[in-house]
C-alpha positions as CSV (number, residue, x, y, z in Angstrom):
1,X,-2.7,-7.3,-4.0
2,X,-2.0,-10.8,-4.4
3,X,1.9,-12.1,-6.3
4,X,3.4,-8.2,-6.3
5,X,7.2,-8.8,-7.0
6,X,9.6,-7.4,-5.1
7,X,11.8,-4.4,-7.1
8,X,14.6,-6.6,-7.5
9,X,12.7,-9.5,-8.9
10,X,14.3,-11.8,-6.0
11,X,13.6,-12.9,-2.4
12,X,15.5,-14.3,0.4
13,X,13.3,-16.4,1.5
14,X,11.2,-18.7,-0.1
15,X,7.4,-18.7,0.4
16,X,7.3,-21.2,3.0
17,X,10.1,-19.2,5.6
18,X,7.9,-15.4,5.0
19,X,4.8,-18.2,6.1
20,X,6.7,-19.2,9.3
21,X,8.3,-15.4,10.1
22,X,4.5,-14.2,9.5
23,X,2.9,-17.0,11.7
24,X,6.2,-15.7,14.2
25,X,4.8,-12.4,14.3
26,X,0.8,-13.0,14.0
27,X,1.0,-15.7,16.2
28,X,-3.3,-17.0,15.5
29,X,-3.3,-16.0,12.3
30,X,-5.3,-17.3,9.3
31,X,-4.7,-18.0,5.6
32,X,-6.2,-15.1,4.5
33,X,-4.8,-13.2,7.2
34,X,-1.2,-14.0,6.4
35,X,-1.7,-14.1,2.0
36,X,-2.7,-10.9,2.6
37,X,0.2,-9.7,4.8
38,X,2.5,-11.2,2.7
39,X,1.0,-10.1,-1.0
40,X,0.7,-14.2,-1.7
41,X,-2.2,-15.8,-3.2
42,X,-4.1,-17.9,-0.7
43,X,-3.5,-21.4,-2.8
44,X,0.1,-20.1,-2.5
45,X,-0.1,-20.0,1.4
46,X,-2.6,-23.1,1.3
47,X,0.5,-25.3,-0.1
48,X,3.1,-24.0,2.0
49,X,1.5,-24.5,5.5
50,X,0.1,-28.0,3.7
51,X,4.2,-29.0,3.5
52,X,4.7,-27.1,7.0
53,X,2.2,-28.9,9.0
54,X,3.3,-32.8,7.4
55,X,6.7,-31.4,8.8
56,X,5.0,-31.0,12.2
57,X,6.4,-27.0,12.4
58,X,2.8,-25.6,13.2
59,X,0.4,-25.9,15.6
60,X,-3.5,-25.9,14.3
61,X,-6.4,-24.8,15.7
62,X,-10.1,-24.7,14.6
63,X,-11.9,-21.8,15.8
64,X,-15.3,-21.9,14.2
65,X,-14.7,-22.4,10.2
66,X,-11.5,-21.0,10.6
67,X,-8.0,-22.8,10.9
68,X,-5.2,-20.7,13.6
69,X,-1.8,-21.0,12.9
70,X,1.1,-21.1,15.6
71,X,4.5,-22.1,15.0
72,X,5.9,-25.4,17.0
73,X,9.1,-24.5,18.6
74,X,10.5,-27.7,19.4
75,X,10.2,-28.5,15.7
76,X,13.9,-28.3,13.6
77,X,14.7,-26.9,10.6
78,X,14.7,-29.1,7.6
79,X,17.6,-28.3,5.4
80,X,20.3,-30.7,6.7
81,X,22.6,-27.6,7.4
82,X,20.8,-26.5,10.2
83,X,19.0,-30.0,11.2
84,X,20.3,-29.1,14.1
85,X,18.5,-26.3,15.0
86,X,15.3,-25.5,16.7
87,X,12.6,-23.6,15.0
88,X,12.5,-21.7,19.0
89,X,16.2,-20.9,18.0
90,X,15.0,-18.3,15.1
91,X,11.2,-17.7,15.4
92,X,11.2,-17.4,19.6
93,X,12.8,-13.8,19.9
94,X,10.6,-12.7,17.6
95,X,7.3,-14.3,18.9
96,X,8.3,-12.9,22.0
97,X,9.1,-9.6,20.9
98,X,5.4,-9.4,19.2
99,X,3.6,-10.7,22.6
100,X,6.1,-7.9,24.6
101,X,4.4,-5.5,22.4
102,X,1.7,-6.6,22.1
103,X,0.9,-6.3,26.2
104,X,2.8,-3.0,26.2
105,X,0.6,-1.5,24.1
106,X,-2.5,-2.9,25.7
107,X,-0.9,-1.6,29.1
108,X,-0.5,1.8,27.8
109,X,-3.9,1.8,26.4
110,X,-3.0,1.8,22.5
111,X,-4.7,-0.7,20.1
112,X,-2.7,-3.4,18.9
113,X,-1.6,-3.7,15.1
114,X,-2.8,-7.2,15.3
């Protein structure tokens, strides 16, 4: 499933922004976990969280033999046009949104997707 290309042969985002939206969403999530939600090749995902963990925008944690993935808020964006800005700024609504649902599904006795 790995590297299918999108029908316009371009993306919006590079690899390492659908690697933070994912980690926004799947909040815990692991490598394979998000190469195979996003149709990426592990090594792919493997060298994007590399650059986005010496950037300091995730949080780690070992669980087992497993590494988690969450983003850090308080981290900012890199590209000097938005330096400015808060990695919270973008990825909070949507982390939020995910745990809202999350819990409301749990409440109303449906499985969650995650």
């Amino acid at each position: 499933m790995a590297n299918k290309v999108h029908k316009n042969g371009w993306y919006l985002w590079s690899s390492h922004g659908v690697v933070l939206f994912h980690i926004a969403i799947h909040p815990g999530c692991t490598v394979a976990e998000i190469a195979e939600g996003l149709c990426l090749t592990q090594r792919t995902v493997w060298g994007a969280i590399g650059d986005l963990r010496r950037a300091e925008m995730l949080h780690v944690e070992r669980r087992g033999r497993k590494h988690h993935y969450t983003i850090n808020m308080d981290a900012r964006f890199r590209a000097p046009q938005v330096g400015s800005v808060r990695l919270g700024t973008v990825f909070g609504a949507l982390a939020e949104e995910n745990a809202n649902g999350a819990t409301n599904h749990s409440a109303n006795g449906h499985a969650s997707a995650n």
